[in-house]
C-alpha positions in Angstrom: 72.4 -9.3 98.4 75.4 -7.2 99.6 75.7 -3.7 98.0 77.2 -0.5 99.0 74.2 1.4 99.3 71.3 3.1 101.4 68.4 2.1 99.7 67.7 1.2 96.3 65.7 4.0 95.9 68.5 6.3 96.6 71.2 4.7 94.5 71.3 6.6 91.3 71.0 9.7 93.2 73.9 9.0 95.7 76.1 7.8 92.8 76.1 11.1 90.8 76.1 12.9 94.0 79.7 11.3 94.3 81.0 11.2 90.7 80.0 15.3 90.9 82.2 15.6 94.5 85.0 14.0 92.6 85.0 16.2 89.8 84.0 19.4 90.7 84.1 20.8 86.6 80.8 18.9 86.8 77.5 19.3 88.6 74.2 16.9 89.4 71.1 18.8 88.5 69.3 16.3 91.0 65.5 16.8 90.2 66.0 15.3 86.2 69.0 13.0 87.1 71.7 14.5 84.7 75.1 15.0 85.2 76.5 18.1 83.4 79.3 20.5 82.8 79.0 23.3 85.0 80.3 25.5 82.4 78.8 25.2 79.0 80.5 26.6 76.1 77.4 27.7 73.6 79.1 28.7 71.0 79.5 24.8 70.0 77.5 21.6 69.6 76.2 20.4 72.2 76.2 16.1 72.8 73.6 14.7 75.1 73.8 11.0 75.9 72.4 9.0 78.6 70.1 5.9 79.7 69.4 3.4 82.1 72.0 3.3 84.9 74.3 0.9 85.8 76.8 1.1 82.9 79.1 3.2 84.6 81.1 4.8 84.0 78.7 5.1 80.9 77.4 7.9 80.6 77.7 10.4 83.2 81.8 9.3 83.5 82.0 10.5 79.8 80.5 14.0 80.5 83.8 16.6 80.0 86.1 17.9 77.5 85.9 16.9 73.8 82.8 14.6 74.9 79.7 14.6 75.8 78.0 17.8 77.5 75.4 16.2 79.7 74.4 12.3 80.7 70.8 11.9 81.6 70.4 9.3 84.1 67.4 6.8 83.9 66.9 4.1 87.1 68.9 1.2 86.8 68.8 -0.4 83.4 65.5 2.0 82.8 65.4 4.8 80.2 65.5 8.6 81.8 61.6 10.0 80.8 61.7 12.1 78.3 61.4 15.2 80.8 64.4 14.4 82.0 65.9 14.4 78.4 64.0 17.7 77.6 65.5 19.8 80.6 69.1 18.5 80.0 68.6 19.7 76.4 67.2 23.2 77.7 70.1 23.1 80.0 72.6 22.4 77.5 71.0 24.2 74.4 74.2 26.2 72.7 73.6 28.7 69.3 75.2 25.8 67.6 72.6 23.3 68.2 72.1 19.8 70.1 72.8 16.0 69.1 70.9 13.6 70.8 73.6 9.7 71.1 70.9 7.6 71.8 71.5 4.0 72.5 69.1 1.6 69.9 66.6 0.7 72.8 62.6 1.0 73.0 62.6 3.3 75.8 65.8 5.4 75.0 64.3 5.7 71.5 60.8 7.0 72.6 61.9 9.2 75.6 64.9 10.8 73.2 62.9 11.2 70.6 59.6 12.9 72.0 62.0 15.0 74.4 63.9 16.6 71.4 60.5 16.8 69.2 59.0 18.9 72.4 62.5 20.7 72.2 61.8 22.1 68.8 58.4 22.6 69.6 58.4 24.2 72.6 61.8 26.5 72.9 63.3 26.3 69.1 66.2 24.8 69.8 68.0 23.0 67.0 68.0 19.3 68.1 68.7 16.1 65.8 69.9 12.5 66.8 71.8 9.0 66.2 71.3 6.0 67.0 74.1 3.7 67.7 73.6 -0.2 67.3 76.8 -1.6 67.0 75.6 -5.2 68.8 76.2 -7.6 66.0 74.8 -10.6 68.6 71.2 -9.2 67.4 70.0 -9.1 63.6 68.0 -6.1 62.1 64.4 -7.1 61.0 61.2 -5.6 60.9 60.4 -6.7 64.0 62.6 -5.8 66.8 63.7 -2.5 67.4 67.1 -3.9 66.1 71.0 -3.8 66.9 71.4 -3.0 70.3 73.8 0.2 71.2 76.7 -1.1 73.6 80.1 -0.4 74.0 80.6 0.8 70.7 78.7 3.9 71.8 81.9 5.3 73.5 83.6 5.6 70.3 80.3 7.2 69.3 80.5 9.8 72.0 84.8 10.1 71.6 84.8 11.5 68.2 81.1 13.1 67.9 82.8 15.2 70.8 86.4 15.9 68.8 84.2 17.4 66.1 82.0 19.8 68.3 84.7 20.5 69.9 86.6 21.8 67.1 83.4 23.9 66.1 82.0 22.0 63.2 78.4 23.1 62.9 75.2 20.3 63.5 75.0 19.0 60.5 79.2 18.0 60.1 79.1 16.7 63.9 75.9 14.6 63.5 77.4 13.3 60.0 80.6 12.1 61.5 78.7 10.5 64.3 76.7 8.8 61.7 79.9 7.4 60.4 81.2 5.7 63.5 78.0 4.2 64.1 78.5 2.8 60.2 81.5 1.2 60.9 81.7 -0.2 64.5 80.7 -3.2 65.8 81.0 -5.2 68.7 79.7 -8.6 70.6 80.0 -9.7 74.5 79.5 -12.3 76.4 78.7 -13.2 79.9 79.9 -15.6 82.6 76.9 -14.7 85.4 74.1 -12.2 86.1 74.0 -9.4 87.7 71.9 -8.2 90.6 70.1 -4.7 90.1 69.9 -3.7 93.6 66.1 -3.2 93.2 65.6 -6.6 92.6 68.0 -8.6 95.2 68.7 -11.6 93.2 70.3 -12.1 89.9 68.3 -11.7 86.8 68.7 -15.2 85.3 70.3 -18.3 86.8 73.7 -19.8 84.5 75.5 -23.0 85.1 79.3 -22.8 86.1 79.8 -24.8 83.0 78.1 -22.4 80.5 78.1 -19.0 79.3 75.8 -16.7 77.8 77.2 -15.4 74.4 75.9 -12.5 72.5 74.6 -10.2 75.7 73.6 -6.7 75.3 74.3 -4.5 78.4 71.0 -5.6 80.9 72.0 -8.1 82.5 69.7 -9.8 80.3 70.3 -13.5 78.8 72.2 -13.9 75.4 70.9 -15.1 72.0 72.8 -18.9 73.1 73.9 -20.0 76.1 76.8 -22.1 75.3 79.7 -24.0 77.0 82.3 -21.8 78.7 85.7 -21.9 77.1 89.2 -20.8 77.1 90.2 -16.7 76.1 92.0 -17.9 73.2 89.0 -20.1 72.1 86.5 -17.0 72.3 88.6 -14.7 70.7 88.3 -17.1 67.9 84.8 -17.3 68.2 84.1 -13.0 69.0 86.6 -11.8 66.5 85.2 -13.1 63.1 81.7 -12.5 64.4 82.8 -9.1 64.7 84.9 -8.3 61.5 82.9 -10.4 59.2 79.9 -9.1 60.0 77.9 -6.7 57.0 78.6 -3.7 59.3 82.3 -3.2 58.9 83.7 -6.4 56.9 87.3 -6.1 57.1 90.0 -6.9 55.1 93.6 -7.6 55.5 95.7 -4.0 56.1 92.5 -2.1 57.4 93.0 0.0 60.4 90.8 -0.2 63.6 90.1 0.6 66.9 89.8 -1.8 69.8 87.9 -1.8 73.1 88.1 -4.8 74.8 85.2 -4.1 77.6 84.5 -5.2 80.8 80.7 -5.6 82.4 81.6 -4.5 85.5 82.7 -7.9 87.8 85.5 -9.1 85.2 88.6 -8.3 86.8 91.4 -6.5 84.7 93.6 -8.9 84.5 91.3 -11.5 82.9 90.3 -8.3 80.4 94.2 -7.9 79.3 94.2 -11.8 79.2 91.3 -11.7 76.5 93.0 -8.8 75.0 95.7 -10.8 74.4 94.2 -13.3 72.8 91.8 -10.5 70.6 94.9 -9.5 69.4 96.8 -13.1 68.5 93.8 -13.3 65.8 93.4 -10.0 64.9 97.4 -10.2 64.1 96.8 -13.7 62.2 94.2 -12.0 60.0 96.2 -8.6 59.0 94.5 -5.9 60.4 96.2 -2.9 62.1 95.6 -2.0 66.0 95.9 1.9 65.7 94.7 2.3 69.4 92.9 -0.8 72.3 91.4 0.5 75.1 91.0 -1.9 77.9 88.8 -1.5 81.2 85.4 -1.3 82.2 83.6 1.4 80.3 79.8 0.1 79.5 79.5 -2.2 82.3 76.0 -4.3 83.1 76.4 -3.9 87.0 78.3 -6.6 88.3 78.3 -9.3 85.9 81.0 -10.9 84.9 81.7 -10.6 81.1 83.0 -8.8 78.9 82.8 -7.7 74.8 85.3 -6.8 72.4 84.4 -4.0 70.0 86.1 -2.4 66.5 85.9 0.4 65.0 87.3 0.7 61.2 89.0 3.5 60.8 90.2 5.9 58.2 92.6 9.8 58.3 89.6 11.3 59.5 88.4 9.6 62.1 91.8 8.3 63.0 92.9 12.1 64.0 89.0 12.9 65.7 89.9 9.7 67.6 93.4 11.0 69.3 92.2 14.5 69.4 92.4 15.6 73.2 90.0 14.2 75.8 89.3 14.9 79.5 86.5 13.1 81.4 86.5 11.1 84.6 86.2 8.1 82.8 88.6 8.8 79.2 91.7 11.2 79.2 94.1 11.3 76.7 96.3 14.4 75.0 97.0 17.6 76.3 97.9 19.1 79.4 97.3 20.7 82.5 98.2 24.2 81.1 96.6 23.6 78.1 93.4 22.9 79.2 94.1 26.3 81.6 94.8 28.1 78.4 91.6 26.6 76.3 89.6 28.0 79.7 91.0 31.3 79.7 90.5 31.8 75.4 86.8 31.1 76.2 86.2 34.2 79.1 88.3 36.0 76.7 85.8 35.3 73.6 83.1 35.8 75.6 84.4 39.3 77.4 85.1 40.2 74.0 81.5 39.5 72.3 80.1 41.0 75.5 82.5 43.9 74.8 83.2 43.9 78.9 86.7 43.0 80.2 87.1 39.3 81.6 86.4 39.6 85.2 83.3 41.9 84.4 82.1 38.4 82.9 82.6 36.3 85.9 81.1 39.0 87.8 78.2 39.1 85.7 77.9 35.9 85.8 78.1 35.5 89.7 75.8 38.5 89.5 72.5 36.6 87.4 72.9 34.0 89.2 72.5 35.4 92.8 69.7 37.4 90.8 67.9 34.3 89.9 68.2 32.8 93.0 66.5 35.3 94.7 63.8 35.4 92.1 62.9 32.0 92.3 59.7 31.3 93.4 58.4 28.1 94.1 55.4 27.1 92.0 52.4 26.4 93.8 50.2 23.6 92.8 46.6 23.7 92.1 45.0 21.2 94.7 41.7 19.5 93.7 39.4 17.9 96.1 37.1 14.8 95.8 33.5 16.2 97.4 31.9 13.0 96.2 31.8 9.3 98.6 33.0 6.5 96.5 29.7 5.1 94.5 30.9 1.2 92.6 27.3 0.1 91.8 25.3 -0.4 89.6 27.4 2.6 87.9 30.9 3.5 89.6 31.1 7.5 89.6 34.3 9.5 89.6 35.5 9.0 93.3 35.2 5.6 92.5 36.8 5.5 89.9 39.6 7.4 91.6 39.7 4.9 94.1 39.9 2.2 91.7 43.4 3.8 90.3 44.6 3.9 93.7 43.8 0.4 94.4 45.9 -0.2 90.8 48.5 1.4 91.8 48.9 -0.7 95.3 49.2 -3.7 93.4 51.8 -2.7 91.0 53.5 -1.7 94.2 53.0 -4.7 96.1 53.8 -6.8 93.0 57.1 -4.8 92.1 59.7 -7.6 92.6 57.6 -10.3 91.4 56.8 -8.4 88.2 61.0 -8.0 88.0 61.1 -11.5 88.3 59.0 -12.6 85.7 60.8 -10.1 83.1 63.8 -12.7 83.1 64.0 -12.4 79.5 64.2 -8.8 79.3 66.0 -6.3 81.3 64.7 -7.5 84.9 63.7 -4.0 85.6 59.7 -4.0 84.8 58.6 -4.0 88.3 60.7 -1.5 89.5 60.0 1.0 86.3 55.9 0.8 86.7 56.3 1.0 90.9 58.4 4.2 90.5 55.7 5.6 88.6 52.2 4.9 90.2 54.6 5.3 93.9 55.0 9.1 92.5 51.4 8.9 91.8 50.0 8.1 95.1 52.9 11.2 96.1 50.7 13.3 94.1 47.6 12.3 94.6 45.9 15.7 96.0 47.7 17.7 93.0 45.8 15.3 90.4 42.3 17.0 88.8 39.5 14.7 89.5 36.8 16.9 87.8 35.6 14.1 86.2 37.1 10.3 84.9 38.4 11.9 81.8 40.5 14.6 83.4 41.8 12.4 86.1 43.0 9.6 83.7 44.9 12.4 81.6 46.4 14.4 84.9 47.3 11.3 86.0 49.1 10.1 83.0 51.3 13.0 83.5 53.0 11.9 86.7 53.3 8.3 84.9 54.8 9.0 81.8 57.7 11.0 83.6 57.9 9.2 86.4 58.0 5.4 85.2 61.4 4.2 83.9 62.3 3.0 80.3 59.9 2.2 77.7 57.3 2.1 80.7 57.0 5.9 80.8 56.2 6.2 77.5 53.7 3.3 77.1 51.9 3.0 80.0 52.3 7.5 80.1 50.1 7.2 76.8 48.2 4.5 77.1 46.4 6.6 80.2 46.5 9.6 78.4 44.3 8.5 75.5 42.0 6.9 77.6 41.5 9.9 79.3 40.2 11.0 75.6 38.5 8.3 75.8 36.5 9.4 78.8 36.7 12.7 78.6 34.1 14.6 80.8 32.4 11.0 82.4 31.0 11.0 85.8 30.0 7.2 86.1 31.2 4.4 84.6 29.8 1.5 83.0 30.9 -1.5 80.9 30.5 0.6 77.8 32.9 3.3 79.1 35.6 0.8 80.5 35.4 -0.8 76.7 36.2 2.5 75.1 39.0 3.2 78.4 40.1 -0.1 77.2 40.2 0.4 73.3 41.5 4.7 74.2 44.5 2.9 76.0 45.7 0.4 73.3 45.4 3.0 70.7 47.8 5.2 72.7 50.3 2.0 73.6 49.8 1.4 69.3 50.4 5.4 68.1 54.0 5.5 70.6 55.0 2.7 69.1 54.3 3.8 65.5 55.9 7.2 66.2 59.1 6.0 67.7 59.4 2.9 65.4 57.1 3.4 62.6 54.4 0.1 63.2 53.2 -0.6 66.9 52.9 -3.7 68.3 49.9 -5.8 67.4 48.7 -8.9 68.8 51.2 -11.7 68.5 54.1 -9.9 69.3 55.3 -11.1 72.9 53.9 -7.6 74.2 51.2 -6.1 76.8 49.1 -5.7 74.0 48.4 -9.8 74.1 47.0 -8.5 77.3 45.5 -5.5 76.5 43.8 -6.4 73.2 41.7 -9.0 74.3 40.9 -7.1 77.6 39.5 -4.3 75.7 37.3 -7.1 73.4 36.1 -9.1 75.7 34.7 -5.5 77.6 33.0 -4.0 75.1 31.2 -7.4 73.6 30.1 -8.1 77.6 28.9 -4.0 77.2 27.4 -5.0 74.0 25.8 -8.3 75.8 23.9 -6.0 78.2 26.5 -7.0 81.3 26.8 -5.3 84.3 30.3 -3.6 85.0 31.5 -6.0 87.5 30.8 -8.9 84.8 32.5 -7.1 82.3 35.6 -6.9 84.6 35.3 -10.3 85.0 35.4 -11.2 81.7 38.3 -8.7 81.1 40.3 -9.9 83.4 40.1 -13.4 82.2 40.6 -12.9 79.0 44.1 -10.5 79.7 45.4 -13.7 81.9 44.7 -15.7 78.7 46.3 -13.5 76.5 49.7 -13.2 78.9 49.9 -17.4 79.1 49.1 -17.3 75.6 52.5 -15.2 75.4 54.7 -18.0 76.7 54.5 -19.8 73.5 55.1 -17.5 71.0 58.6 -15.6 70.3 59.1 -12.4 71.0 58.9 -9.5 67.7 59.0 -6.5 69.8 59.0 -5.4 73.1 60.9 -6.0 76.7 62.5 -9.9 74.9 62.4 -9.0 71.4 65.9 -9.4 71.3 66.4 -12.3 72.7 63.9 -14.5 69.7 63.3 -18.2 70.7 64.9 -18.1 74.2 61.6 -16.2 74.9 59.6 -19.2 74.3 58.2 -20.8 77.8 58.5 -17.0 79.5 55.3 -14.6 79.2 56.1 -10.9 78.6 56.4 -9.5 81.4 53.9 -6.2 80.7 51.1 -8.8 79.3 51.5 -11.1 82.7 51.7 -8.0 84.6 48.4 -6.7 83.0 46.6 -9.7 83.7 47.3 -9.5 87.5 46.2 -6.3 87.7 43.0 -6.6 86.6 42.5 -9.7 87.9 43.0 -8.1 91.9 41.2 -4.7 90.8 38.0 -7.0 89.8 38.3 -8.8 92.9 38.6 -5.8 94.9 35.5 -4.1 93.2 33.4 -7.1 94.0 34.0 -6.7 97.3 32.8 -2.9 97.7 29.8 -2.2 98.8 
């Protein structure tokens, strides 16, 4: 793998460090990952947006003028944790409220969500959301999260940010958003992988001779792979899937809105080459190009590709559309002076509602913020202390336990590219989105409270649900927290404890999925919970049985192992493949296999204590 890069550890960081140098009206607020204005005007709607990275120039490219406000940046095709979200919402939070553009994904979904619910909570701020899915490739059902958001999202962003920008109030902006989302769609294909740089080597494997059609922006497989053919030939084939489809259904003399998109290794040329042909069929069938926009805009890295996207327009979206934009990434209308002129009106409305004169307000301004950095104190961290030695028979106590974790978390670590490589038919990033987690773990180890099993598994749980990318955070975040209920105030553990660990953590994997989605996954579903499930079970009846705690493990970790090969033949409903339906079949879910190494090495490891 050749990539211009330091370490893959560094890369998101380094890229928003640059996009900032090169457009100074921005800044990188590097502890949460988000790229915002530097200047933001509270007296409108603020637009928050954001995901995995990799997409560039979505998100952060379309932070400016008449778009979006901030861009929270999640690892490489991971989710940003929903602390991330919840500080670029704090830092963005105007008198006119916040929308949340959230892409229809299980991590953006959870993280977005619970960050604006602890918004509202916490700080009263007015926060509500969308949720774009404009990828007609994947069919709503009760089992999948749904549509995928792609490229459609820009359009999404585009207008959402004409109508704050023109000072509609919360309500008007997040209706109008609503209404692009209602009437855009868009499909893509792919002509290779891509290679996260975590990872080293493409996600999935593709003959020259075929193609993957119907992509979302992962880098994960399609919903077919079919034979590769001529730009005329998939225009033919994109364009009907696109305008026929329930979403917008066109009809000759309707008006749209083009984006013809590239994934990041498609050169332009071949993008105006498929352009063309797009628009040889959309001319054919009657409908009416107002404006195409050509490039790379929601890219997957570099794979080659690209998807085609409309938007049906009518007056009023038409003009939100053309209204004036400026962003690194999307410029259109106005001018130099103008934009000059729209800086100046707002230090003269602000001077004027501060009753001061307008350099006072730059001075005050200057003035608060040298204030606050000279009151900034750094927060020191309560340390807590093991005074116990590690005890793993015939009970294990709490530094033990402890132990235990660690151990964990050195074999997520050690398993981080193999457990990207078995998530083939998902994202390719579940390695890499646990690791970054329990790594910051181990980082924090002395700041954890190890007063007792309980307390540990919930301190811990903190670092993990901020720290591990995507849905991971979320999941894995909970699933530690309510088995810290679980075992709240324990000093030793037994079989019967890990049983009710066990049972605490699926019921905290179940309730995150019922509060993003409204059902959480159950056995059967292509998820960890195959795993998990049977884990807990085959714990507490061993418990039950009268077995020791190492025999219990034992049986656990069978029975997860089970449970993940068992996943192979089923197709996925929900989680990291649900998307992708019967090309799921033969792979296990990636979370379920990864569940069933881990306990499989942590009861080896425990065996071998003495």
């Amino acid at each position: 793998m050749k990539k211009i890069m330091n370490t893959p550890e560094t890369f998101v960081y380094d890229m928003c460090h640059g996009l900032a140098a090169a457009h100074p009206e921005l800044e990188f607020v590097e502890k949460f990952k988000v790229v915002k204005k530097k200047e933001i005007n509270r007296n409108k709607v603020t637009l928050i947006s954001g995901g995995g990275s990799g997409h560039e120039p979505a998100h952060a490219g379309f932070v400016g003028k008449g778009m979006l406000d901030a861009a929270v940046c999640g690892d490489v095709f991971a989710s940003p944790s929903q602390i991330q979200v919840y500080e670029a919402i704090k830092a963005t939070a105007s008198d006119k409220g916040t929308l949340l553009i959230i892409k229809n994904y299980s991590g953006d979904c959870m993280n977005f969500n619970n960050a604006g619910a602890r918004a509202k909570e916490d700080d009263d701020i007015d926060v509500d959301a969308v949720f774009v899915n404009d990828d007609v490739a994947v069919t709503d059902s009760l089992y999948t999260v749904g549509r995928r958001g792609v490229a459609g999202t820009m359009f999404v962003h585009k207008i959402a940010g004409a109508a704050a920008e023109q000072g509609k109030d919360l309500k008007e902006v997040k209706r109008i958003a609503q209404k692009v989302i209602d009437n855009v769609a868009s499909i893509g294909f792919a002509i290779s992988s891509c290679t996260p740089p975590a990872k080293g080597t493409p996600i999935f494997e593709l003959a020259d001779e075929n193609m993957e059609f119907g992509v979302g922006i992962h880098g994960e497989p399609g919903v077919a792979t079919e034979k590769f053919v001529t730009a005329d030939e998939l225009a033919e084939k994109m364009v009907p899937r696109i305008a026929d489809n329930a979403v917008i259904k066109l009809k000759r003399g309707d008006e749209i809105a083009v984006i013809v998109n590239g994934f990041g290794g498609t050169p332009l040329s071949e993008l105006y080459v498929l352009n063309n042909s797009v628009n040889k069929v959309i001319e054919r069938e009657g409908y009416k190009v107002h404006r195409a926009i050509v490039g790379n805009y929601m890219t997957s890295l570099d794979m080659q590709g690209a998807s085609v996207t409309f938007l049906k327009l009518d007056e009023e979206l038409k003009a939100l559309l053309d209204y004036p934009v400026n962003t690194p990434a999307l410029t259109w209308g106005g001018t130099a002076s103008e934009e000059a002129e729209a800086a100046l009106d707002a230090v003269k409305a602000l001077a004027k509602a501060l009753n001061v004169t307008p350099g006072a307000v730059t001075a005050t301004a200057d003035a608060k913020s040298a204030t606050g950095a000279k009151e900034a104190k750094p927060v020191k961290q309560a340390v807590y202390e093991l005074t116990e030695k590690p005890v793993f028979a015939p009970k294990m106590n709490t530094a033990a336990f402890v132990a235990l974790v660690d151990k964990m978390a050195d074999v997520i670590i050690e398993n981080e590219v193999h457990f990207c490589d078995m998530d083939s038919c998902g994202d390719g990033d579940f390695g890499m989105s646990i690791a970054k987690g329990f790594k910051q773990l181990k980082k924090d180890w002395a700041t954890r409270d190890k007063a007792d099993i309980g307390a540990f598994l919930t301190s811990a749980s903190d670092i993990i649900m901020e720290y591990c990318g995507g849905a991971s955070g979320p999941i894995w975040g909970s699933g530690f927290r309510y088995a810290g209920k679980a075992a709240a105030g324990a000093k030793e553990l037994d079989a019967t404890l890990l049983g009710k660990i066990l049972v605490g953590a699926v019921n905290g994997v179940q309730t995150t999925g019922e509060r993003s989605f409204g059902h959480g996954a159950v056995v059967g579903d292509k998820t960890l919970i195959d795993a998990l499930v049977p884990c807990a079970d085959e714990v507490t009846k061993a418990a039950a049985e009268g077995d020791s705690l190492v025999v219990a493990m034992e049986k656990g970790a069978r029975a997860a192992v089970k449970g993940a090969e068992y996943t192979k033949q089923i197709t996925a409903r929900l989680g990291r493949a649900g998307v992708v339906g019967e090309k799921s079949i033969g792979h296990p879910d990636a979370g379920a296999y990864g569940l069933g190494v881990i306990f499989t090495e942590l009861t080896k490891w425990v065996k071998a204590q003495k």
